[in-house]
C-alpha positions as CSV (number, residue, x, y, z in Angstrom):
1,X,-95.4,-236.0,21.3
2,X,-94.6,-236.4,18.0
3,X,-90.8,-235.6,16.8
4,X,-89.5,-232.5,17.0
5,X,-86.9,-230.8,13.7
6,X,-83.9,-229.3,14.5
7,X,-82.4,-227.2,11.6
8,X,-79.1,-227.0,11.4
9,X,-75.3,-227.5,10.8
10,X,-72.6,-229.3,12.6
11,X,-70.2,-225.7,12.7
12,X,-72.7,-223.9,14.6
13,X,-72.4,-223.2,18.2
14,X,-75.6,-222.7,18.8
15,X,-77.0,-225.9,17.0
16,X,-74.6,-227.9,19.0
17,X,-75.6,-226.1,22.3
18,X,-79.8,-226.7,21.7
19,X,-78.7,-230.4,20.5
20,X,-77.6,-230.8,23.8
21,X,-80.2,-229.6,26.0
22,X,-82.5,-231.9,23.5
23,X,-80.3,-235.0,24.2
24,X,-80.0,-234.4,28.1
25,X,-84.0,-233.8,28.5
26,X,-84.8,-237.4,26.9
27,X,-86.9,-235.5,23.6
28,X,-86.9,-237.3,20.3
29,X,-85.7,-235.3,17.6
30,X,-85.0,-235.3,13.6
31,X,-81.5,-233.0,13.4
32,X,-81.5,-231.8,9.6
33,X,-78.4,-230.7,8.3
34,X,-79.0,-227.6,6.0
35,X,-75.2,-228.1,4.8
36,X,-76.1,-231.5,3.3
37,X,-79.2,-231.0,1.9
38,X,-79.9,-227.6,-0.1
39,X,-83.6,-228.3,0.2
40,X,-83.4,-228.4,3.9
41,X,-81.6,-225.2,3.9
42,X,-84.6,-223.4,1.7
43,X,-87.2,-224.5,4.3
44,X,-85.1,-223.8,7.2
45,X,-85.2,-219.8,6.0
46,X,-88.7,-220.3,4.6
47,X,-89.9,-222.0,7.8
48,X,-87.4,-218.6,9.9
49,X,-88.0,-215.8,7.8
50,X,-84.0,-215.5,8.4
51,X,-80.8,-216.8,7.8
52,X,-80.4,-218.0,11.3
53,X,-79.5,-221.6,12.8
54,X,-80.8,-223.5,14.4
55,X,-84.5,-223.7,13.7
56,X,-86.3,-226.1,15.6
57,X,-89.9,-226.9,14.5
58,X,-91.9,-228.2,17.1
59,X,-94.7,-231.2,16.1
60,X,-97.6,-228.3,16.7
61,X,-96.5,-225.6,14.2
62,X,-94.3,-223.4,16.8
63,X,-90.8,-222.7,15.5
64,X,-87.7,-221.3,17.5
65,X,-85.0,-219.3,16.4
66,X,-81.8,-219.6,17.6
67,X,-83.1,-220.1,21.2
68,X,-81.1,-219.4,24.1
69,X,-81.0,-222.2,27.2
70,X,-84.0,-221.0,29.3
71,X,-86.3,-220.4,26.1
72,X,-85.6,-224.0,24.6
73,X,-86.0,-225.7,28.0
74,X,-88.9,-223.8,28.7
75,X,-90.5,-224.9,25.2
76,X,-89.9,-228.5,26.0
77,X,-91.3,-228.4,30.1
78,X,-94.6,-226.5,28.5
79,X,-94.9,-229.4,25.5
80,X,-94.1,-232.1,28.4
81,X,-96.8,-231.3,31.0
């Protein structure tokens, strides 16, 4: 599988929960930081349709949204089979 992009910012809760469950499963990702990089930021609510972090793009076009536990894992068991 080809990397993954996780949107978002070292503050958030939620970024730092999904960058967790992304560390402990063993997946490869590219963590953008949309506080460092204004451009990063623009695609991040582009790629949403919100002001919401994190984003996380996945390699075949299918983009979550502040995800809870259960959706992320469930995202990365269906990509993984």
């Amino acid at each position: 599988m080809s990397e993954i992009k996780v949107y978002g910012a070292d503050w958030c809760g939620d970024c730092i929960r999904a960058k967790r469950i992304l560390d402990r499963t063993g997946t490869d990702y590219e963590y953008i930081d949309v506080d460092q990089d204004a451009e990063a930021k623009k695609e991040a609510i582009r790629l949403s349709g919100r002001r919401r972090i994190p984003v996380i793009v996945f390699p075949d076009g299918d983009i979550l949204v502040e995800p809870n536990d259960p959706e992320l894992e469930q995202a990365l068991l269906r990509r993984s089979a």
